[in-house]
NUDO-812357 format. One record per residue (C-alpha): x, y, z. Coordinates in Angstrom, 3 decimals, padded with zeros to 6 digits, always signed. Example, Ala and Ser with C-alpha at 12.3 -4.5 7.8 and 13.67 -1.06 7.14 Angstrom:
# NUDO-812357
+----------+----------+----------+
!       px !       py !       pz !
+----------+----------+----------+
! +012.300 ! -004.500 ! +007.800 !
! +013.670 ! -001.060 ! +007.140 !
+----------+----------+----------+
//
This chain:
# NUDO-812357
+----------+----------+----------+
!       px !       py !       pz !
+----------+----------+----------+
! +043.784 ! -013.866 ! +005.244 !
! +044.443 ! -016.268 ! +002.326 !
! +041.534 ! -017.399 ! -000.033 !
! +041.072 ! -021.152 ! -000.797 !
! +041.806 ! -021.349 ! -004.421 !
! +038.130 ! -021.979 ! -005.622 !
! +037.607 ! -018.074 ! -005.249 !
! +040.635 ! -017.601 ! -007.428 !
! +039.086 ! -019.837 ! -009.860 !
! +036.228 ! -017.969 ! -009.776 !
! +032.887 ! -020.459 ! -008.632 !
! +029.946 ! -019.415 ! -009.672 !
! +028.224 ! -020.540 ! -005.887 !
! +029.712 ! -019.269 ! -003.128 !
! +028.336 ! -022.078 ! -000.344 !
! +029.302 ! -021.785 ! +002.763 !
! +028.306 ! -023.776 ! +006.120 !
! +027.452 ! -022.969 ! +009.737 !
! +028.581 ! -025.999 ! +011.411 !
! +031.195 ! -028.648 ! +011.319 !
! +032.277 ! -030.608 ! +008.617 !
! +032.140 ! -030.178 ! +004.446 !
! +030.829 ! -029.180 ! +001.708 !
! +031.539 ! -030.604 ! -001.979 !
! +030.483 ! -028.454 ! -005.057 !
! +029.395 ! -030.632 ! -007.658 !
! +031.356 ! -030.887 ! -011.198 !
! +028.871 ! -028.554 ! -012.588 !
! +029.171 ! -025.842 ! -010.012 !
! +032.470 ! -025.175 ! -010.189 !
! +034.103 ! -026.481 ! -014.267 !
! +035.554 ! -029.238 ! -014.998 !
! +037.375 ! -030.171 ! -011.144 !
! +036.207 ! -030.805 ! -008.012 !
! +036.662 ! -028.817 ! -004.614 !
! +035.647 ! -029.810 ! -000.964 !
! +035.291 ! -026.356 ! +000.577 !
! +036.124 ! -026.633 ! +004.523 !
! +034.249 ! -024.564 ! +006.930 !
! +036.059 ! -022.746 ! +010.073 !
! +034.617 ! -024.246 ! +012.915 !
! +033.205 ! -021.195 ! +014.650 !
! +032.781 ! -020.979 ! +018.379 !
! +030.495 ! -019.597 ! +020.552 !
! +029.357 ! -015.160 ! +020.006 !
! +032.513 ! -015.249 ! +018.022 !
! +032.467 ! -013.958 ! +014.510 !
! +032.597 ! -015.164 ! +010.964 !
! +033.921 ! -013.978 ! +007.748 !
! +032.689 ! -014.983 ! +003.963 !
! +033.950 ! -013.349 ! +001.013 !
! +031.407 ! -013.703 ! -001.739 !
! +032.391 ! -012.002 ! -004.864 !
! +029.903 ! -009.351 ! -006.569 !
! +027.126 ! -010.602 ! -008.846 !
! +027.738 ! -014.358 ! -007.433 !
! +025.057 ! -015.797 ! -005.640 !
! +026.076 ! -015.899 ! -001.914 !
! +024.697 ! -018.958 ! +000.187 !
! +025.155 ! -018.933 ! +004.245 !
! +023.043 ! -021.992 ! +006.176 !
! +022.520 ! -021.593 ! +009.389 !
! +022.632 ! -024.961 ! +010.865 !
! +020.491 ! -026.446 ! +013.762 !
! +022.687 ! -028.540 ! +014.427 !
! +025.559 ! -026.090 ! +015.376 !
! +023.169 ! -023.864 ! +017.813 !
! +022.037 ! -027.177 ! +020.057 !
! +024.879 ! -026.969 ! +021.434 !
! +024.537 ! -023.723 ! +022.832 !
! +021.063 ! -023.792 ! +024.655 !
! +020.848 ! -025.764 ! +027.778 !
! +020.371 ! -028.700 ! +029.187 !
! +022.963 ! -029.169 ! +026.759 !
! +023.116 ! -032.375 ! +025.363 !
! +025.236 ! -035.423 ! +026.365 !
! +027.250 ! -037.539 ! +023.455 !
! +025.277 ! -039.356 ! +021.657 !
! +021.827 ! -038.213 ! +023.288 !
! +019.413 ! -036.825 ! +020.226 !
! +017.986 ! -033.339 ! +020.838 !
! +015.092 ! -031.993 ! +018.445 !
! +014.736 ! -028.513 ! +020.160 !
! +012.252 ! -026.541 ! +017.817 !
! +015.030 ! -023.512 ! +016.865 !
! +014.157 ! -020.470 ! +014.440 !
! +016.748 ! -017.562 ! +013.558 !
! +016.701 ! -013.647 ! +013.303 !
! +018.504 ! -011.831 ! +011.155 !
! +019.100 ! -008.131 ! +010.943 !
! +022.409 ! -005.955 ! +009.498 !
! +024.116 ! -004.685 ! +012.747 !
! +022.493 ! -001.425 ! +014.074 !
! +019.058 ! -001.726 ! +011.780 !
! +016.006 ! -003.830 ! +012.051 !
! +016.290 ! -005.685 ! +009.020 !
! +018.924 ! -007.180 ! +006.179 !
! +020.295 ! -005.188 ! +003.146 !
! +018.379 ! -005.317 ! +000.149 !
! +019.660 ! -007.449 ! -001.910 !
! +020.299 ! -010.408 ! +000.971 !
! +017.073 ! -012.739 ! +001.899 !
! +015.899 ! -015.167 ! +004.610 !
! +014.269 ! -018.428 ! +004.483 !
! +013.249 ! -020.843 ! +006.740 !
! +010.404 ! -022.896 ! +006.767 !
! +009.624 ! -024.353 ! +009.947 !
! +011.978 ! -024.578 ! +013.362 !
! +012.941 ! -027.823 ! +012.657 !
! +014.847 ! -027.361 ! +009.489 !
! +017.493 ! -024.976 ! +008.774 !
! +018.104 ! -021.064 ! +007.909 !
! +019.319 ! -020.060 ! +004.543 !
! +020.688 ! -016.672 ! +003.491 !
! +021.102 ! -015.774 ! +000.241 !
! +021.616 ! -013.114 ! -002.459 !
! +023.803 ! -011.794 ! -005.146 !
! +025.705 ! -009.277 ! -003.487 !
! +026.358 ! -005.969 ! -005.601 !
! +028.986 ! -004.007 ! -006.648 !
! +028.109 ! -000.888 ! -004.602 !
! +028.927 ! -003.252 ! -001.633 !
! +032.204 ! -003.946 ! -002.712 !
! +034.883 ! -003.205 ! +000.082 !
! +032.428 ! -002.571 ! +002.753 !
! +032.260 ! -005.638 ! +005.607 !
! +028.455 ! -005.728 ! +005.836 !
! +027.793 ! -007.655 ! +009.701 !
! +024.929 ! -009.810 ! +009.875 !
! +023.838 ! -010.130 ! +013.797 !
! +021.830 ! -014.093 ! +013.782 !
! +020.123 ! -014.202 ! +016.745 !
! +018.712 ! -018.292 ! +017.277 !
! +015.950 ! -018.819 ! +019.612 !
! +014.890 ! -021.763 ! +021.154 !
! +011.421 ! -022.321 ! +021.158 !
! +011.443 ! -024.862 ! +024.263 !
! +013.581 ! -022.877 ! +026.189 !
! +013.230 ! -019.659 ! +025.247 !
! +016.743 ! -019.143 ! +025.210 !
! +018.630 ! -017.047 ! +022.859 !
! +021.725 ! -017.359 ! +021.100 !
! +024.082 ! -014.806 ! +018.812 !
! +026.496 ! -014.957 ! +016.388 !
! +027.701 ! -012.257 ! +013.701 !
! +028.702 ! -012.979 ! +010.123 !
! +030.845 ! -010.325 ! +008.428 !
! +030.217 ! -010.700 ! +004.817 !
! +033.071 ! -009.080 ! +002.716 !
! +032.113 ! -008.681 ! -000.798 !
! +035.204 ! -009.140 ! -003.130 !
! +034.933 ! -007.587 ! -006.567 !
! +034.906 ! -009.903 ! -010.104 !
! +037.327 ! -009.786 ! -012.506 !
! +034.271 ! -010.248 ! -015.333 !
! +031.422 ! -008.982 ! -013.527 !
! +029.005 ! -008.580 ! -015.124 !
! +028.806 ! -011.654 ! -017.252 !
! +027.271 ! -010.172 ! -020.803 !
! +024.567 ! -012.710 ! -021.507 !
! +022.333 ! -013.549 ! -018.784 !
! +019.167 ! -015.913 ! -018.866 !
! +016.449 ! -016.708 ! -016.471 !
! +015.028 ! -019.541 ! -016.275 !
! +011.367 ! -020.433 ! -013.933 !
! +011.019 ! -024.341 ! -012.739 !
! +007.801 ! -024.993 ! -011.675 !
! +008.492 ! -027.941 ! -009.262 !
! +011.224 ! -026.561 ! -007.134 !
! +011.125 ! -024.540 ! -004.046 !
! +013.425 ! -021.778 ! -003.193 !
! +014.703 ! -024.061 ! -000.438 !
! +014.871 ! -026.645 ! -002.181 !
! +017.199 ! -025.030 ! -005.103 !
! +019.473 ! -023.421 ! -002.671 !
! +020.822 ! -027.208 ! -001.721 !
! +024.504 ! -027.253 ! -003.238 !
! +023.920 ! -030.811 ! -004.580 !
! +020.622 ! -029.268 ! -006.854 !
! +021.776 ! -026.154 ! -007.758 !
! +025.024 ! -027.838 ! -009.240 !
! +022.661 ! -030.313 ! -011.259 !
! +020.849 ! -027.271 ! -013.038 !
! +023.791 ! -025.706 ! -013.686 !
! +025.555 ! -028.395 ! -015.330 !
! +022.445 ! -029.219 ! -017.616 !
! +022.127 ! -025.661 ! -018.766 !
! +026.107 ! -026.002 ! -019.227 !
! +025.630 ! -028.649 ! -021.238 !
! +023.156 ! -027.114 ! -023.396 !
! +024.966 ! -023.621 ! -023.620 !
! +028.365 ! -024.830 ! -023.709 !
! +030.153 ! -021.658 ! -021.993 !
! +033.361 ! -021.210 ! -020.942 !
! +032.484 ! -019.479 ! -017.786 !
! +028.580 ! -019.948 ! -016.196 !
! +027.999 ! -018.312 ! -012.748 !
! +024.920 ! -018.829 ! -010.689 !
! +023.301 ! -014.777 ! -010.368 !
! +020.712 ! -015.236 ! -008.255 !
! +017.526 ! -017.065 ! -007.045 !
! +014.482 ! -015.429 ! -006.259 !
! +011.059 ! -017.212 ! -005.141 !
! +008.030 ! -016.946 ! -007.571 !
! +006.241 ! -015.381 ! -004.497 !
! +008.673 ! -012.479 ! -004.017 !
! +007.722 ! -012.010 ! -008.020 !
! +003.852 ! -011.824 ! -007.504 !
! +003.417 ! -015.612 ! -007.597 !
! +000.081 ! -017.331 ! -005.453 !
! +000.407 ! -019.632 ! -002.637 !
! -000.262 ! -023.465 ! -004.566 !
! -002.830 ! -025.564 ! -002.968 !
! -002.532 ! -028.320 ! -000.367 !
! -000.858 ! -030.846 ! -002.196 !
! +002.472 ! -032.709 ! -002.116 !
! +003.633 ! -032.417 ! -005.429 !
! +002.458 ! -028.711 ! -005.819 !
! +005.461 ! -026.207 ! -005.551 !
! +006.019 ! -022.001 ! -005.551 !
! +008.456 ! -022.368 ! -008.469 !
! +011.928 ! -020.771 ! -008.523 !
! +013.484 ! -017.830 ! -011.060 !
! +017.259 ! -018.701 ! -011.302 !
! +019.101 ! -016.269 ! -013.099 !
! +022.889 ! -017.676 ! -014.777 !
! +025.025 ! -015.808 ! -016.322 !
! +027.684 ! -016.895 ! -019.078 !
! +030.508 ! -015.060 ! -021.276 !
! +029.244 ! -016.779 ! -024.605 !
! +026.335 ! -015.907 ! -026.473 !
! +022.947 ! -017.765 ! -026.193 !
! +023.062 ! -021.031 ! -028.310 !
! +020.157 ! -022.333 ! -030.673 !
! +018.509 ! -023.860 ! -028.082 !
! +017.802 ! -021.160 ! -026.212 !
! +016.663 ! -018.952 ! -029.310 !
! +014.202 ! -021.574 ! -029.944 !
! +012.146 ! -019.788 ! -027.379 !
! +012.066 ! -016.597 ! -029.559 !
! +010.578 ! -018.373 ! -032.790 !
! +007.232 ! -017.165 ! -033.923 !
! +005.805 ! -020.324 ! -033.797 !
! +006.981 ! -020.813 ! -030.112 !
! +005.920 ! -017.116 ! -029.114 !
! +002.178 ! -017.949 ! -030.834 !
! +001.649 ! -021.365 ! -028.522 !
! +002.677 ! -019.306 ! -025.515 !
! +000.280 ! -016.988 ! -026.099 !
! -001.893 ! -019.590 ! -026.727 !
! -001.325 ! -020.916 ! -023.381 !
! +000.670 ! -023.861 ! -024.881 !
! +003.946 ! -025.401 ! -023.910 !
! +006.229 ! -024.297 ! -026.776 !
! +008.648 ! -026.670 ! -028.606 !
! +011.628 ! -027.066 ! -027.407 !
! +014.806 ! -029.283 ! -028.733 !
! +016.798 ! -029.318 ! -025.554 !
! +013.971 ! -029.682 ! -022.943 !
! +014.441 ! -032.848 ! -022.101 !
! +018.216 ! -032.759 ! -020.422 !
! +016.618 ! -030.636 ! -017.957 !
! +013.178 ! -032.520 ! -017.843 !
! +014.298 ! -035.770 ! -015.721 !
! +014.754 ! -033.319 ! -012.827 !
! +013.266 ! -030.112 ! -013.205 !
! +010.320 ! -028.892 ! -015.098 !
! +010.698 ! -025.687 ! -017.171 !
! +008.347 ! -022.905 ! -018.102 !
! +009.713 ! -021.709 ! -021.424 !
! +007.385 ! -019.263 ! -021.671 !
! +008.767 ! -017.583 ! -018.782 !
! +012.611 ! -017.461 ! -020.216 !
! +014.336 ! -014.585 ! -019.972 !
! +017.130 ! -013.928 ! -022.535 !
! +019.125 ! -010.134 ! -022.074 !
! +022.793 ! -009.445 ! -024.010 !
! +024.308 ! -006.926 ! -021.894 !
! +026.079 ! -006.035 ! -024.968 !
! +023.471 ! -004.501 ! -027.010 !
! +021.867 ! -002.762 ! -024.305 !
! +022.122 ! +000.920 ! -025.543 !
! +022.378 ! +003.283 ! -022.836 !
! +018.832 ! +005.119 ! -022.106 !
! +020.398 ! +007.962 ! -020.386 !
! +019.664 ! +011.162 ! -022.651 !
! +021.068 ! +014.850 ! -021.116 !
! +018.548 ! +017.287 ! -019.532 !
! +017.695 ! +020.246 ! -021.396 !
! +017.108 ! +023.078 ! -019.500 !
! +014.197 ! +025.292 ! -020.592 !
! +011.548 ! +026.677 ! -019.329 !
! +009.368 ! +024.424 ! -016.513 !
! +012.979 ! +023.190 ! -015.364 !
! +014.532 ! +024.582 ! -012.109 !
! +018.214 ! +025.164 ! -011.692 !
! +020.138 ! +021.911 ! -009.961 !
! +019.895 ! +023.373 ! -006.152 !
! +023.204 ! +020.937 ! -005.109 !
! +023.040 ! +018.509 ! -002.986 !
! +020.614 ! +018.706 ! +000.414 !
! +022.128 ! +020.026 ! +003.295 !
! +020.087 ! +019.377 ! +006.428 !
! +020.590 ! +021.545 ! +009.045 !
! +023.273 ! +021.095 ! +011.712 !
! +022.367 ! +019.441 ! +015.026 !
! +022.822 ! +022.143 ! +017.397 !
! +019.357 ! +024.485 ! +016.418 !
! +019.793 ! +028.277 ! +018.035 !
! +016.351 ! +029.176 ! +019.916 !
! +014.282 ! +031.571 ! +017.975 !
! +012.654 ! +034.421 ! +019.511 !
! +008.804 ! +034.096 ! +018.725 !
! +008.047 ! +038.241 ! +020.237 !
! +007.959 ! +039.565 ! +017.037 !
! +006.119 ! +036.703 ! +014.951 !
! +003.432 ! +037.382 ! +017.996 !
! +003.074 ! +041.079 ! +017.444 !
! +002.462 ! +040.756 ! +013.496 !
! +000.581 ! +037.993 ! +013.865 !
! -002.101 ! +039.025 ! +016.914 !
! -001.130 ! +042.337 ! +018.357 !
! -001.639 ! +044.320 ! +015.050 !
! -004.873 ! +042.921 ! +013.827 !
! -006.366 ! +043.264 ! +017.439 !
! -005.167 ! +046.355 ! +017.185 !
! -006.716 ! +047.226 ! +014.071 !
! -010.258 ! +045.688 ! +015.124 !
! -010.420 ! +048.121 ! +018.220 !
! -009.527 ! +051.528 ! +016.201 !
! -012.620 ! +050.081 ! +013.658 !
! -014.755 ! +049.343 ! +016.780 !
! -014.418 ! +052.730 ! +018.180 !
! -015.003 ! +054.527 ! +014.847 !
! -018.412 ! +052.336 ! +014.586 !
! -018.671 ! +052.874 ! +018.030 !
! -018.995 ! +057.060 ! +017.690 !
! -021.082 ! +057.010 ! +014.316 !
! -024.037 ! +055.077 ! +015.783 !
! -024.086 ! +056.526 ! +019.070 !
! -022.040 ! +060.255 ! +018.886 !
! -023.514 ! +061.707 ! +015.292 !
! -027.242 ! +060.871 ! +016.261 !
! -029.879 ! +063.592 ! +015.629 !
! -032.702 ! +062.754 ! +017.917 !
! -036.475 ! +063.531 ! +017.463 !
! -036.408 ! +067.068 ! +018.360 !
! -033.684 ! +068.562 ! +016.226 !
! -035.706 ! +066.378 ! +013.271 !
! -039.228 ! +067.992 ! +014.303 !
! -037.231 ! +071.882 ! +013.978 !
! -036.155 ! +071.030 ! +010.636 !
! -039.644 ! +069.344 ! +009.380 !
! -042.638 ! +071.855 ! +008.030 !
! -045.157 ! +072.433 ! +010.581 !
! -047.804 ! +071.095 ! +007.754 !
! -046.113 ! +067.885 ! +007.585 !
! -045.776 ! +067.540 ! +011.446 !
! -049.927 ! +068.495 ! +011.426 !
! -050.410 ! +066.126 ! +008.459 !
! -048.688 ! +063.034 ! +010.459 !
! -050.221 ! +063.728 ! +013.749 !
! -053.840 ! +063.490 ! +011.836 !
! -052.842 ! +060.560 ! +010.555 !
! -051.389 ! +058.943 ! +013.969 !
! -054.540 ! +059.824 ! +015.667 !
! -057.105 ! +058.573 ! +012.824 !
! -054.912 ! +055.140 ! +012.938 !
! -055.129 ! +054.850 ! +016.845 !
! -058.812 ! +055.721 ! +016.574 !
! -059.604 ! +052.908 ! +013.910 !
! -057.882 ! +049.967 ! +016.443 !
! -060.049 ! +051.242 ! +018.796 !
! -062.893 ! +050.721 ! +016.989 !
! -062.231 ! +047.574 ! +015.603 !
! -061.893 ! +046.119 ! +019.311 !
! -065.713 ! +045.914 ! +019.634 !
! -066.895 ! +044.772 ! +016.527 !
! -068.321 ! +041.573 ! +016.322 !
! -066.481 ! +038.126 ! +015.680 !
! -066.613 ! +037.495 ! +011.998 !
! -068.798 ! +034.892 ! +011.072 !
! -067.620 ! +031.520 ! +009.815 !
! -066.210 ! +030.678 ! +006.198 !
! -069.189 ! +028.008 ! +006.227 !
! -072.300 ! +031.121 ! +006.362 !
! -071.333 ! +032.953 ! +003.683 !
! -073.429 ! +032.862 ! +000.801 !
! -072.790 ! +030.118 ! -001.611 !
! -073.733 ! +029.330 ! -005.112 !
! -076.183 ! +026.695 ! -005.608 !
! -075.008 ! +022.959 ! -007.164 !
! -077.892 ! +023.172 ! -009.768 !
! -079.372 ! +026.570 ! -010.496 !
! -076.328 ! +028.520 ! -009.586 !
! -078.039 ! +031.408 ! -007.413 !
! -076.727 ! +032.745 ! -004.552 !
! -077.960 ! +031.417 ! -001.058 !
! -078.617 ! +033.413 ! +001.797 !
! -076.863 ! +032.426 ! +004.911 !
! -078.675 ! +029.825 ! +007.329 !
! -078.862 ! +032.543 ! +010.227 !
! -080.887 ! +035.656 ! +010.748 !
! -078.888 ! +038.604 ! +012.707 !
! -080.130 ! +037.701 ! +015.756 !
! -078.753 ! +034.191 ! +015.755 !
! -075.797 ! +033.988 ! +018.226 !
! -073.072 ! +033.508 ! +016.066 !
! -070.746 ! +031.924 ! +018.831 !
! -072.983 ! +029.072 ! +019.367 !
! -073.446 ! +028.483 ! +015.207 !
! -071.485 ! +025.456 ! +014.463 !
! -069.083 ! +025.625 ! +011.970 !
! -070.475 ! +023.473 ! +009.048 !
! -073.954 ! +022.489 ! +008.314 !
! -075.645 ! +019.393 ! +007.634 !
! -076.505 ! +018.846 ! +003.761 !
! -080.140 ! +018.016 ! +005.077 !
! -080.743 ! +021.402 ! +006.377 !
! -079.887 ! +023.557 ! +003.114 !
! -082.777 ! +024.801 ! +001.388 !
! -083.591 ! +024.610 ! -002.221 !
! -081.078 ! +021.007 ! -001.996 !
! -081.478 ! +018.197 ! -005.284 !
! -082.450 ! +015.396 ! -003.775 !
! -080.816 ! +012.156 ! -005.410 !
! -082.909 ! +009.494 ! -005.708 !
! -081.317 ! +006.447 ! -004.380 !
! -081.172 ! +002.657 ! -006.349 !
! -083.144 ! +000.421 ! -005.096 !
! -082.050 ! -003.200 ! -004.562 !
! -083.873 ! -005.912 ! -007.218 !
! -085.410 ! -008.701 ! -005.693 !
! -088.824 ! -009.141 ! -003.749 !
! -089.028 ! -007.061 ! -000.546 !
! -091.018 ! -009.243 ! +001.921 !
! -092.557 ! -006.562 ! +005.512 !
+----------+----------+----------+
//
């Protein structure tokens, strides 16, 4: 298949269309000419083929427009048709898209947009994109593949690469060929490169960014990463001057010579620039030392093969349960004979005990037996309350309140204070006041 010659000439924004009709690159997109880039009018579950290069953002829309046709009651000439249509899209055979290519679309009445800087890994490989439309009315579905076949750069990657944050752009909104090409050419204008190339555009919320309020002018902000073969110019170093780096830690917008070519249209955090020369990136790979605490490189990891031989699970049983059962029975048994086999008995303990001793414990057996005989018609014991207690005041003893003939079972426990002898009275306080009969 032969390449237009804007591929050859290397754009920096690889747009392509899902529908009939153009699409123009701006002057800034693409140098110092312009191209109209014609899209193959594809027909219906038949498939399409881009070639973005690597490390050039890659654009695909997926156009409304182009899928109406496909749902029925499809629509006469002329007739309007606002069917509320959204899009799915996975790479063929998994559930989602390769890493490095996103999906945007805000509501089912505007269109899809794929995008991405495709990398170098990818190169040679036809990645297919399955974009399934659905029509929300109908609930209809439509499909169409995109084979995306990543071509590699001559000058990829570009050695000095800046990224730049506007605050009042969406990601949507910067994808648009006609916008993109107007950033480009103002940072063109201020860099003054011989080749510029659009990296890649990535939404401040895919970078940890908050949702902005309800309000019309408020927007999620945009990182757009460009690329260039010249170094940075003054300009951009300004960002990088001590007095610039103290008002953005200040929370201050820094001073900047060249903001305002890019200040009629979008609004730039300079704070947020990113400036990195690929050239003077020193590598950060350093060579493993082996020593102690390191384990030998094993290879690569072979997983087994698919076709698993059954195991036999007879011996793992008999080490596992058979043995110590087995080992818990001999143990019983041997328990099993001390306590109940090797037992002496009374009588063989009587013939080797001294008749004294035997004499000695039977006195003692029968004097024991005798006293719990005894004590089995003795008395109750009296209460806690009749024993003798001390007196509050002269501290001699007092007698208890009962003679021995007083039934003790019928004694109640505690006495009233009134009825102990020898008691203090305490006089009581009398009121003041006259006492009338």
């Amino acid at each position: 298949m032969q390449l237009p010659r804007w591929w050859e000439l290397g754009d920096p924004c690889a747009w392509t269309g899902q529908g009939r009709g153009t699409r123009r690159m701006s002057p800034a997109t693409t140098g110092t000419f312009l191209l109209t880039v014609y899209t193959i009018f594809s027909k219906v579950h038949s498939d399409r083929n881009v070639y973005p290069s690597a490390g050039v953002l890659f654009v695909h829309v997926l156009e409304r427009e182009y899928f109406k046709g496909e749902f029925p009651p499809y629509p006469k000439p002329g007739e309007i048709s606002n069917d509320p249509i959204t899009f799915n899209t996975n790479l063929m055979g998994y559930p989602d898209r390769p890493g490095w290519l996103r999906y945007i679309q805000r509501t089912p009445y505007s269109d899809g947009v794929l995008y991405g800087s495709p990398t170098a890994e990818n190169v040679g490989k036809p990645t297919i994109i399955e974009i399934t439309a659905y029509n929300r009315r109908t609930f209809e579905t439509a499909r169409h593949n995109l084979i995306i076949n990543i071509m590699s750069a001559e000058d990829f990657p570009l050695p000095y690469q800046a990224e730049f944050f506007i605050k009042n752009m969406n990601v949507e909104e910067m994808l648009a060929s006609e916008v993109l090409g107007d950033f480009l050419g103002a940072v063109k204008n201020v860099w003054q490169p011989e080749r510029l190339n659009a990296i890649n555009i990535t939404s401040a919320l895919d970078r940890g960014g908050r949702v902005p309020l309800p309000i019309n002018d408020m927007k999620e902000g945009v990182y757009v990463m460009v690329g260039a073969d010249v170094p940075f110019s003054s300009c951009l170093r300004e960002v990088e001057n001590p007095q610039n780096q103290l008002r953005c830690s200040q929370e201050m917008e820094p001073v900047i010579t060249c903001d305002k070519k890019f200040r009629t249209q979008f609004y730039i955090d300079w704070c947020k620039i990113s400036l990195v020369d690929k050239t003077k990136q020193v590598s950060t790979y350093q060579e493993v030392i082996r020593g102690e605490g390191i384990l030998p490189d094993g290879g690569e990891y072979k997983p087994p093969s698919d076709s698993l031989k059954s195991r036999d699970y007879y011996t793992d049983f008999l080490i596992t349960l058979a043995v110590p059962s087995a080992v818990a029975l001999v143990l019983f048994l041997i328990l099993a004979y001390i306590m109940c086999c090797r037992r002496e008995g009374v009588e063989k303990r009587n013939m080797q005990t001294p008749d004294i001793q035997l004499v000695h414990h039977s006195a003692i057996q029968k004097s024991t037996k005798e006293l719990r005989d005894m004590s089995k018609n003795r008395e109750i014991a009296w209460p806690l309350s009749t024993l003798p207690v001390f007196h509050p005041v002269t501290g001699e003893i007092i007698p208890p309140l009962h003679t021995d003939s007083y039934e003790s079972t019928n004694m109640p426990l505690m006495e009233t204070q009134q009825n102990l002898p020898h008691q203090t009275q305490i006089p009581q306080q009398q009121t003041t006041g006259k006492w009338y009969p």
